[in-house]
PATOR-275566 format. One line per 3 residues: their letters; for each residue y, z, x of N, C-alpha, C. Coordinates in steps of 0.1 Angstrom, whole numbers. Atoms other than C-alpha are relative to their C-alpha. Example, Ala and Ser with C-alpha at 12.3 -4.5 7.8 and 13.67 -1.06 7.14 Angstrom:
% PATOR-275566
as = -12,0,9,-45,78,123,12,0,9 | -11,0,-9,-11,71,137,11,8,-8
% end
This chain:
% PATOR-275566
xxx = -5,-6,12,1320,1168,1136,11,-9,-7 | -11,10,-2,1352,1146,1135,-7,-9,-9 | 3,8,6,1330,1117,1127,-10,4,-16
xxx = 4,-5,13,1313,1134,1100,10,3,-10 | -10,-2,12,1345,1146,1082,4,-14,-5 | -7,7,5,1357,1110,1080,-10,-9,-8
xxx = 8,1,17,1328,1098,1060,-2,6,-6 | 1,-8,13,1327,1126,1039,15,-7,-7 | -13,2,3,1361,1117,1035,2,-17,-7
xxx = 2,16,3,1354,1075,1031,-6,-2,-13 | 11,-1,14,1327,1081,1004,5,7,-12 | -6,-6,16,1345,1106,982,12,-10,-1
xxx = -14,3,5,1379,1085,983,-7,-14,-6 | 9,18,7,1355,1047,976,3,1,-12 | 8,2,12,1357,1033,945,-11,-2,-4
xxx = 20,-3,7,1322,1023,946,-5,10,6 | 7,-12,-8,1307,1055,961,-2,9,-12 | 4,-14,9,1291,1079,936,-12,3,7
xxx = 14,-3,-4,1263,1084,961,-4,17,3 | 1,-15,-1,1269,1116,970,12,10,-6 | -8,-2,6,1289,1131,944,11,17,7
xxx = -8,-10,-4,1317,1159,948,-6,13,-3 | 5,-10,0,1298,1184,935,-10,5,5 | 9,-10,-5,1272,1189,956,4,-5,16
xxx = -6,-3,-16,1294,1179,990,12,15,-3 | -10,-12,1,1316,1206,977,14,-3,4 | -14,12,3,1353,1199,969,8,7,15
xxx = -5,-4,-15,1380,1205,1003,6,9,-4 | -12,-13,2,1396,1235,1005,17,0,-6 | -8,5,11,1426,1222,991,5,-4,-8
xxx = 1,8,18,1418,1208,962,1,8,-12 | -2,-7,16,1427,1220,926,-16,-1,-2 | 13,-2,9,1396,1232,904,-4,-17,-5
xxx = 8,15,7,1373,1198,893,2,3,-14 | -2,-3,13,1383,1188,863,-12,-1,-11 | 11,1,14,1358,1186,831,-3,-14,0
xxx = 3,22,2,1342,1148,830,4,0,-15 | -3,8,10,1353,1131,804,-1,-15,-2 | 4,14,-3,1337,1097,814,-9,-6,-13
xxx = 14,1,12,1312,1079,788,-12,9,10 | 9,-4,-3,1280,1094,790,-14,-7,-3 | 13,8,3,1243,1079,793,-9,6,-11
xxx = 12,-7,8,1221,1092,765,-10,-5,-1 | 18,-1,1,1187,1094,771,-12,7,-3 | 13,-8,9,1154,1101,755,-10,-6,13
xxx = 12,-2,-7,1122,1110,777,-13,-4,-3 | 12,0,4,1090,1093,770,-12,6,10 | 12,-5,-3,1062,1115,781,7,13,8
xxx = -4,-10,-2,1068,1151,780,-7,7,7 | 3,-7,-12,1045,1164,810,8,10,12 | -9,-12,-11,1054,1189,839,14,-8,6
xxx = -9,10,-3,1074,1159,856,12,-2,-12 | -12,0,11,1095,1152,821,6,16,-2 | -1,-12,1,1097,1187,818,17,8,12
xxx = -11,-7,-9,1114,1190,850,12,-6,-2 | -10,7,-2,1138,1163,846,12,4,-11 | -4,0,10,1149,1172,812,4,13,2
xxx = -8,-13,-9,1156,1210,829,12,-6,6 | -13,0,-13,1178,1195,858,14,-8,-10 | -3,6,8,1192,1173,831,12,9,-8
xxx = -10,-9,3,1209,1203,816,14,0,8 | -13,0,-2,1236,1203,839,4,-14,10 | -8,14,-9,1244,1167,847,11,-1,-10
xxx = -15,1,2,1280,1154,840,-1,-9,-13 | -1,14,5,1271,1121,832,-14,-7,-9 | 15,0,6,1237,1123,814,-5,8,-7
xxx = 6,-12,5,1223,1138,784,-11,-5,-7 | 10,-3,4,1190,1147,770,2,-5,-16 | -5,1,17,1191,1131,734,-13,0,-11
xxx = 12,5,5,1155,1119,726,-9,5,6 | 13,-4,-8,1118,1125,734,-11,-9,-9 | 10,6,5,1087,1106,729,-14,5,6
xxx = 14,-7,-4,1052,1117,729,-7,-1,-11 | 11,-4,8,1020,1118,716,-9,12,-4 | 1,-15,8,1015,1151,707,14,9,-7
xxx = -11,-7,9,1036,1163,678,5,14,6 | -6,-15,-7,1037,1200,694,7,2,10 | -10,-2,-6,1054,1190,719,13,-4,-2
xxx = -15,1,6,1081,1173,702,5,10,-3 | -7,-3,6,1085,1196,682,6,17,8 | -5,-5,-9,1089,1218,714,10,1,4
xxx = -8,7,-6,1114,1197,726,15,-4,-11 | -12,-5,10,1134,1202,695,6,5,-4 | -4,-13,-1,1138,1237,696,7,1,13
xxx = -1,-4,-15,1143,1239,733,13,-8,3 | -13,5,-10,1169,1215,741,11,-12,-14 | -10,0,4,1182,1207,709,4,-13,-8
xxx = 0,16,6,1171,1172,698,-5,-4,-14 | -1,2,18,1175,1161,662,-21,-7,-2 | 8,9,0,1145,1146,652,-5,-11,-6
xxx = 2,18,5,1152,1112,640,0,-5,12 | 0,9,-14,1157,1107,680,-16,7,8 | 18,3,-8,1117,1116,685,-9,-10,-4
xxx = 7,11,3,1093,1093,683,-15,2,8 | 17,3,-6,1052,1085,692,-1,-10,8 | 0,11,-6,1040,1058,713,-2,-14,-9
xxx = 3,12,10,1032,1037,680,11,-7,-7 | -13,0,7,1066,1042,666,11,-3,9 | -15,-1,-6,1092,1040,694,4,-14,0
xxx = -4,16,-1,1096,1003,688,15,0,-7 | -16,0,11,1125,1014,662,8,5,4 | -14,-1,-10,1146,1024,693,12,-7,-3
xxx = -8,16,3,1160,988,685,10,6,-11 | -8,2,15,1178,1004,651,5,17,5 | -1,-17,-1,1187,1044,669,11,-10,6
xxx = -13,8,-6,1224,1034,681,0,18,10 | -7,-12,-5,1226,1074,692,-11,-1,14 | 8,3,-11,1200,1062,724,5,-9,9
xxx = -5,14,-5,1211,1042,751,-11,-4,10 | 6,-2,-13,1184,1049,777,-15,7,-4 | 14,-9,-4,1144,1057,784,-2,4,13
xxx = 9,-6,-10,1129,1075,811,-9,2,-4 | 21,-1,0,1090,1067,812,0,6,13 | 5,-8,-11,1072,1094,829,-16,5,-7
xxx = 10,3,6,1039,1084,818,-12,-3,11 | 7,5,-10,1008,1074,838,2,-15,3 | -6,8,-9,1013,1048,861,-4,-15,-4
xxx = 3,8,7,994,1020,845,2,0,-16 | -7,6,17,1012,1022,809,14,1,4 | -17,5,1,1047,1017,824,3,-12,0
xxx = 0,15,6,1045,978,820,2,-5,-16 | 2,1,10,1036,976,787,14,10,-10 | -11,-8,5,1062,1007,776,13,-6,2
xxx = -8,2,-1,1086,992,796,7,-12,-8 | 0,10,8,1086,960,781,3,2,-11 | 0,1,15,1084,974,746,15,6,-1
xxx = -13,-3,-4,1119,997,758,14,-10,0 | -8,6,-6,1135,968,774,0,-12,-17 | -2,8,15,1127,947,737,7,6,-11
xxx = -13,-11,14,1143,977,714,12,-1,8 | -15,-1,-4,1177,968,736,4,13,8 | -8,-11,-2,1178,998,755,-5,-1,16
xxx = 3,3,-11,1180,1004,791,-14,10,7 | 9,-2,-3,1148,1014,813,2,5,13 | -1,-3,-13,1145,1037,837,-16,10,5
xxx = 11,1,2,1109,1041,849,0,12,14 | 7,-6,-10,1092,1066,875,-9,-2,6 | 4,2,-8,1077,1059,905,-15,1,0
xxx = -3,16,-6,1058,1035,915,0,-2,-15 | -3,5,10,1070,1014,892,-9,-6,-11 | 12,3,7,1039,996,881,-13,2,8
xxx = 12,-1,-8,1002,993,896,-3,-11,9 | 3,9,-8,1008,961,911,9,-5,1 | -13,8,-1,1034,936,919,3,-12,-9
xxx = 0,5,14,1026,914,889,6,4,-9 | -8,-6,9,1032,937,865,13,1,1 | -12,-9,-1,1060,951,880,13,-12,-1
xxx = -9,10,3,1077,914,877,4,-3,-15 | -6,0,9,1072,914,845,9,10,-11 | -7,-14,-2,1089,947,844,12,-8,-6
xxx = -14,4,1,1118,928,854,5,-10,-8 | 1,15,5,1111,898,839,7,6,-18 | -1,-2,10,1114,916,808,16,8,-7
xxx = -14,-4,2,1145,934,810,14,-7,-2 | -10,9,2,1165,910,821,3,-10,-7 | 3,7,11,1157,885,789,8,8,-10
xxx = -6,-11,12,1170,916,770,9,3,5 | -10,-3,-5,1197,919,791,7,14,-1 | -1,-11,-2,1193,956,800,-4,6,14
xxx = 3,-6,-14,1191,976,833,-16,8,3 | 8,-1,3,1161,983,845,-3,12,17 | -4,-16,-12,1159,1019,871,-11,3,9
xxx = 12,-6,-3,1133,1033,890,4,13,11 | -1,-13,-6,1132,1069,902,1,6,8 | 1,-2,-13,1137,1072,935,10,9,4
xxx = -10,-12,-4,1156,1106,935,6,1,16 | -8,-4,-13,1159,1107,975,8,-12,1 | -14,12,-1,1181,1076,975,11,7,-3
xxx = -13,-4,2,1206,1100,966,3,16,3 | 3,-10,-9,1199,1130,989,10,1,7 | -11,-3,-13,1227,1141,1008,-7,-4,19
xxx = 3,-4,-13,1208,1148,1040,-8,-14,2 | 4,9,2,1189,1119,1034,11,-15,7 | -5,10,1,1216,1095,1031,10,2,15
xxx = -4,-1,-12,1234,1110,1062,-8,-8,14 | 12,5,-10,1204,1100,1086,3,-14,-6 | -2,10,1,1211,1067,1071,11,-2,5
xxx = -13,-3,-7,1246,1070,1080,1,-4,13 | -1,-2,-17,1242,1076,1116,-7,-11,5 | 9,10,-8,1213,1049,1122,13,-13,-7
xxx = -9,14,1,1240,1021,1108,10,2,8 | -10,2,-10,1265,1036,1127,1,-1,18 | 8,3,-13,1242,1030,1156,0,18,14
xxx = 2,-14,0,1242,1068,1163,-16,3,10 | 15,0,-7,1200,1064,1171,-1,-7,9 | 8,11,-7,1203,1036,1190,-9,-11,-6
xxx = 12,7,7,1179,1009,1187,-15,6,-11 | 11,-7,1,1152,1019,1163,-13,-5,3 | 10,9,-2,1119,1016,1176,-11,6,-7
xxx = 11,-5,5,1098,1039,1156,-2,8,-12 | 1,-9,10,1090,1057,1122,-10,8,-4 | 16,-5,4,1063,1083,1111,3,7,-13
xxx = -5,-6,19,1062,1091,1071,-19,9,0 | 11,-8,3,1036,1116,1067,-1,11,-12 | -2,0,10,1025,1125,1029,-5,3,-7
xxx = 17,1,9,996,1145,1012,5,13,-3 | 2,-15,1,987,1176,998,-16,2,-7 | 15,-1,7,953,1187,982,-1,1,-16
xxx = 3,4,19,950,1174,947,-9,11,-7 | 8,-6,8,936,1200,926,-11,-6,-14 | 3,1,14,924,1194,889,-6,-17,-1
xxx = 5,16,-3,895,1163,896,-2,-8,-15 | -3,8,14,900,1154,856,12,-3,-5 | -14,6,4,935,1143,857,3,-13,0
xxx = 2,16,-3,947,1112,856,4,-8,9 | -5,0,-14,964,1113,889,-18,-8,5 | 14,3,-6,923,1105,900,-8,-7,-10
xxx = 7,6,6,915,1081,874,8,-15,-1 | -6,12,-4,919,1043,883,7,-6,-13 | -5,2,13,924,1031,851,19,2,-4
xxx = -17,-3,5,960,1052,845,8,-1,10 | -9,0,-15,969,1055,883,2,-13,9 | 2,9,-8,962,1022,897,-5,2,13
xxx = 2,1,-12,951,1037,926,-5,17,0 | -1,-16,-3,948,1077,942,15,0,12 | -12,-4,-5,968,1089,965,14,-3,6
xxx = -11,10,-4,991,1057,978,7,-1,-7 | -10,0,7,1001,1055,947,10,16,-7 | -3,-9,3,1014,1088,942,10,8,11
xxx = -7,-7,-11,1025,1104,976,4,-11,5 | 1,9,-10,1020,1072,1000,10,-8,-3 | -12,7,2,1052,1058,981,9,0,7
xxx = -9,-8,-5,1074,1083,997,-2,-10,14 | 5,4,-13,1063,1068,1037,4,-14,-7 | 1,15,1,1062,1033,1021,17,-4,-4
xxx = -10,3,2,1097,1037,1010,11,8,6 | -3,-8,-11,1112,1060,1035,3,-7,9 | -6,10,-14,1103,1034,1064,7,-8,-4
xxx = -13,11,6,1124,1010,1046,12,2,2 | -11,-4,-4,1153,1026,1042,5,12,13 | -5,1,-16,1153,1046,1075,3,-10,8
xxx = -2,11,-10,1145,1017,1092,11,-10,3 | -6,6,-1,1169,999,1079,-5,-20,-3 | 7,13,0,1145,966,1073,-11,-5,-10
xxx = 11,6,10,1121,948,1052,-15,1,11 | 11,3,-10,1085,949,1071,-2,-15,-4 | 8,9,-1,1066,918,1078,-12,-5,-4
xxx = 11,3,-4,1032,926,1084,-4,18,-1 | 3,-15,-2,1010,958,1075,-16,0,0 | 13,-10,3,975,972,1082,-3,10,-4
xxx = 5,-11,4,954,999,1073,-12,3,-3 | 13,-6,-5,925,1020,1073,1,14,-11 | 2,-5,11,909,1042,1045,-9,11,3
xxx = 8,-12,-3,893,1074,1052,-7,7,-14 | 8,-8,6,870,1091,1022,-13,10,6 | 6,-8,-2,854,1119,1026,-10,9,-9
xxx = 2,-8,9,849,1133,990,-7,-9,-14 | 9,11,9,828,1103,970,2,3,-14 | -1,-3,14,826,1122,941,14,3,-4
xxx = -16,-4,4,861,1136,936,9,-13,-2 | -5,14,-1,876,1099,946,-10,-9,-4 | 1,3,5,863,1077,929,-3,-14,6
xxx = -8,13,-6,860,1038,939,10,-7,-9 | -11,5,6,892,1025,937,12,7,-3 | -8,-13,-4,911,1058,940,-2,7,12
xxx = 3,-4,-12,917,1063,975,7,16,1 | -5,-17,1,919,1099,988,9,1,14 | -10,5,-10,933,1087,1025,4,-12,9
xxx = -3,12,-1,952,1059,1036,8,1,16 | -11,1,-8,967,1056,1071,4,-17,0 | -7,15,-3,990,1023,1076,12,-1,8
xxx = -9,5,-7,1011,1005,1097,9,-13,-2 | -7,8,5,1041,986,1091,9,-3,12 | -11,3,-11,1061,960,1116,10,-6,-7
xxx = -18,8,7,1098,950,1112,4,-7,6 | -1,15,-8,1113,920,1123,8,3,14 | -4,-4,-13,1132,941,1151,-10,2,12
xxx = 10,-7,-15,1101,951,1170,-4,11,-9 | 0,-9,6,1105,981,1151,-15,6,-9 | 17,0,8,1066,998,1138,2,17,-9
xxx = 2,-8,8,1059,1024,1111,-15,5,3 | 8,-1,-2,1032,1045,1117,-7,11,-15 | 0,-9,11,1022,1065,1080,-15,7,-7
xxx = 14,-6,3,993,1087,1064,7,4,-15 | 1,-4,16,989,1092,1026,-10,7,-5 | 13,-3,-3,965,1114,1020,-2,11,-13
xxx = -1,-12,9,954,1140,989,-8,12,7 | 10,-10,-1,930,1160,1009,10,13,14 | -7,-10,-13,955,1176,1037,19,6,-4
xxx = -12,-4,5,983,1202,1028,10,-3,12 | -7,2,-13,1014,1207,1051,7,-16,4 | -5,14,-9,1022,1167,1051,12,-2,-9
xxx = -11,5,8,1060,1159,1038,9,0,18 | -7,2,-15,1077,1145,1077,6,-12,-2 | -5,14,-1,1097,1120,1082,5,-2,14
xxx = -1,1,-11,1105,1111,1118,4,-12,3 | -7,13,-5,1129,1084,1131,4,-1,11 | -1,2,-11,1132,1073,1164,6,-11,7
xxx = -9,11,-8,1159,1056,1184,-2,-1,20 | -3,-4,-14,1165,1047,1221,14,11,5 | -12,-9,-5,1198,1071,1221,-6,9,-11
xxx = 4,-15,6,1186,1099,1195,-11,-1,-11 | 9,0,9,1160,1110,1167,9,8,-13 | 0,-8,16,1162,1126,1130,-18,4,-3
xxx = 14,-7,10,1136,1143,1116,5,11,-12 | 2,-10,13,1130,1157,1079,-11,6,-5 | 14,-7,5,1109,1183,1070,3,16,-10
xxx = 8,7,4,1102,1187,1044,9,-12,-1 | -11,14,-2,1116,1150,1036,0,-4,-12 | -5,8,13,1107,1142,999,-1,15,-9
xxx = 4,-10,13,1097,1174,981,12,2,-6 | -12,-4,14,1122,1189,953,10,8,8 | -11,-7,-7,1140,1213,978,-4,10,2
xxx = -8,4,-4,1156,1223,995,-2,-11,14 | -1,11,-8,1156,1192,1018,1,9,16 | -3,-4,-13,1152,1202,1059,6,-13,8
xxx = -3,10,-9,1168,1176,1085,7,5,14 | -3,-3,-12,1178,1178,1123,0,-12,6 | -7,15,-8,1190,1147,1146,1,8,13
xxx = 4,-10,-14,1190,1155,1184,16,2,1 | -14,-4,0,1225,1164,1176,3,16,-12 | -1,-20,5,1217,1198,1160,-9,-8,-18
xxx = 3,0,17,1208,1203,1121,12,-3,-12 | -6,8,7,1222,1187,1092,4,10,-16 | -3,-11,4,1238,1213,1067,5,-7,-15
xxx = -8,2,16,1245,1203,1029,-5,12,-9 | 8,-11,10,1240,1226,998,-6,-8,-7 | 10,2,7,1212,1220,975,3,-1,-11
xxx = -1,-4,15,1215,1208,945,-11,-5,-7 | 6,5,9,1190,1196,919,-3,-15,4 | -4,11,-1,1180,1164,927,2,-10,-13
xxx = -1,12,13,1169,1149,894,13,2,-8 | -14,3,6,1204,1161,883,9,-10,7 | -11,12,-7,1220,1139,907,-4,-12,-1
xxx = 9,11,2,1194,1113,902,11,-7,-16 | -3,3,13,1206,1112,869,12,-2,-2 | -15,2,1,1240,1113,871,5,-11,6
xxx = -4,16,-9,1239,1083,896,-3,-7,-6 | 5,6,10,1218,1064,874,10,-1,-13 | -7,7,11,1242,1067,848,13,-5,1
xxx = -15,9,0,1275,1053,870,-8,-13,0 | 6,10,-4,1252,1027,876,-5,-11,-15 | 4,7,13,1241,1019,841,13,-2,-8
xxx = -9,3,6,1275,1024,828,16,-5,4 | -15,1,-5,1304,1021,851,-4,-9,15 | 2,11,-11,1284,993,877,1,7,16
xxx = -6,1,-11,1287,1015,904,-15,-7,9 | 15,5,-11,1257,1007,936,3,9,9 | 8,-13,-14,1240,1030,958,2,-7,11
xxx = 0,4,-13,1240,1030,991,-13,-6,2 | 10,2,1,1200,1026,986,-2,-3,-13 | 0,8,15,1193,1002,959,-10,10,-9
xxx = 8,-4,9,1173,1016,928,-9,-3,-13 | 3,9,10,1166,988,909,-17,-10,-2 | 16,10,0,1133,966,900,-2,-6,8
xxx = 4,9,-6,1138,944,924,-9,10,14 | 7,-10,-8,1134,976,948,-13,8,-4 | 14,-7,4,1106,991,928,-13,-11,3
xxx = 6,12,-4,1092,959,931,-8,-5,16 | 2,3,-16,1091,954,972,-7,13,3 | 11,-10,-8,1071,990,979,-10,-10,-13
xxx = 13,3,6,1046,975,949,-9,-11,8 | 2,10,-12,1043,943,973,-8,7,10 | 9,-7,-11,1033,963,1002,-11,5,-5
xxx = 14,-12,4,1012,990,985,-12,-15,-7 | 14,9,0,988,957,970,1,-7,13 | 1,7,-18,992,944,1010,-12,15,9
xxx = 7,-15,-6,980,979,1018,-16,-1,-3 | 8,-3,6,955,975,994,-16,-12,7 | 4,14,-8,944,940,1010,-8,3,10
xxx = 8,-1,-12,943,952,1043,-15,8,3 | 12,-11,-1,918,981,1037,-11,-5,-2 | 10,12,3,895,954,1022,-4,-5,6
xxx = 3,13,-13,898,929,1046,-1,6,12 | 0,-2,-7,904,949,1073,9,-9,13 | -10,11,-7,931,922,1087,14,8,-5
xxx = -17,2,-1,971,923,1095,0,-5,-16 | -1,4,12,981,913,1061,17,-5,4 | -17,-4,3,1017,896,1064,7,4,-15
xxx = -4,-6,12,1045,907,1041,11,-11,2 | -13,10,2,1074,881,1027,4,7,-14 | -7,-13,10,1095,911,1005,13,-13,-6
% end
């Protein structure tokens, strides 16, 4: 316990530490009322107003450091949704033909694309050319190509460039990191990310190659692919894998329905992961040391987050993630701070790497190495 109070205590006093903010470790019993932020604020506009934007632009409501200003979409009804509802003028909406005149809206600083997965390149780019900063939703792009010129493109414009990775900034999450650097686990010698559920609705675009780059790896199989990373603590090397269909018509070629893979790290250390659309019940995460384990279950869903270490269970309150997502994201865009777990291109970038290695191996049926 001891050692737990004195990193809660390390991280709130940091100047760089906004990873796990004060409001959802909950302030010390002796502390005066939190005062009102009065920091700058990120203002951001939402391109693509689906259930996902939907949600973000909810949690969004009560971040400190981030507000809802814009929306972009291709269906006027939902703008004009999105105008009523949360309040947005509408010289800051825009279409996908028109948002080029970002470049000339001073009252924008920021996008969130939350679009299908193969038009976040091209969006991003056109974002990262109107001067404003980019913060994209997972996986970043469909390949590792694109996703350079992601970066390639931002940084020319000399704007930040984000990617979504809300459990990077998970309490319970980031504790389990905690304890494996403070050698807590022991050596690690082992991971299991396990990641599916049963995809409903076979005309979406979740199951059409074209917009998804893929099926299910690209969607769930992230979570595992980017999980054993930062559990592990390491870059992998070298990854196989093995492709299970069962449902021809539903999956598609070129939209996988299940993926198991295996990933080694330069310690010895192996990843063992399943990505799968067709089986409910899968969100685990499982880390394994020679002196102790962690397990999270569930480990990525929206909440409330479960976790246990062979030192009992791991107790934070729940808050919103995409509010904290958001709020981190905007020390980061405007006051430089850094995560504990990076969030940037270069990191959206390194699961894209793997996931076309993944994609390799299932082909080839060979080891595939990895140089991240």
């Amino acid at each position: 316990m001891s050692s737990r109070r004195n990193f809660l205590q390390k991280i709130t006093a940091s100047a760089i530490a906004l990873q796990i903010p004060d409001f959802v470790l909950g302030a010390p019993e002796d502390a005066s009322p939190q005062e009102p932020y009065e920091g700058p604020v990120l203002r951001v506009a939402i391109m693509g107003l689906g259930s996902y934007g939907n949600r973000v632009a909810g949690a969004m409501q009560s971040s400190q450091k981030a507000k809802l200003v814009g929306a972009i979409s291709g269906t006027p009804s939902k703008l004009r949704d999105w105008q009523s509802k949360y309040g947005i003028p509408e010289k800051n909406c825009y279409n996908y033909e028109n948002f080029d005149a970002l470049k000339d809206n001073p009252d924008i600083d920021a996008v969130y694309i939350i679009t299908p997965n193969a038009l976040h390149k091209d969006q991003a780019i056109r974002v990262a050319n109107a001067g404003k900063h980019v913060i994209c939703e997972k996986p970043m792009s469909i390949n590792a190509k694109d996703g350079q010129a992601m970066i390639d493109a931002c940084k020319k414009n000399n704007v930040k460039l984000l990617v979504g990775y809300r459990m990077h900034f998970e309490p319970k999450t980031l504790e389990i990191i905690r304890r494996r650097k403070e050698g807590e686990l022991g050596k690690v010698l082992f991971f299991q990310g396990l990641c599916g559920f049963i995809i409903g609705d076979p005309t979406q675009w979740r199951l059409k190659k074209e917009l998804a780059g893929g099926g299910a790896m690209m969607d769930i199989g992230i979570y595992a692919i980017n999980g054993a990373r930062y559990m592990i603590g390491e870059e992998p090397i070298w990854v196989t894998a093995q492709e299970t269909k069962t449902n021809p018509e539903k999956f598609k070629p070129g939209v996988d329905e299940t993926i198991q893979f295996q990933l080694g790290f330069p310690s010895g250390a192996v990843a063992s992961c399943l990505s799968t659309y067709s089986l409910n019940n899968l969100d685990r995460f499982f880390l394994n040391g020679d002196k102790g384990f962690a397990e999270m279950l569930p480990s990525t869903g929206y909440g409330p987050i479960k976790a246990r270490t062979n030192k009992g269970e791991l107790d934070y309150p729940h808050v919103t993630h995409q509010t904290v997502q958001m709020d981190e994201m905007a020390g980061i865009i405007l006051e430089g701070k850094k995560p504990i777990v990076p969030v940037d291109g270069e990191e959206g970038l390194k699961d894209l790497k793997i996931i076309d290695a993944i994609f390799l191996a299932v082909k080839t049926g060979k080891k595939v190495p990895l140089k991240l």
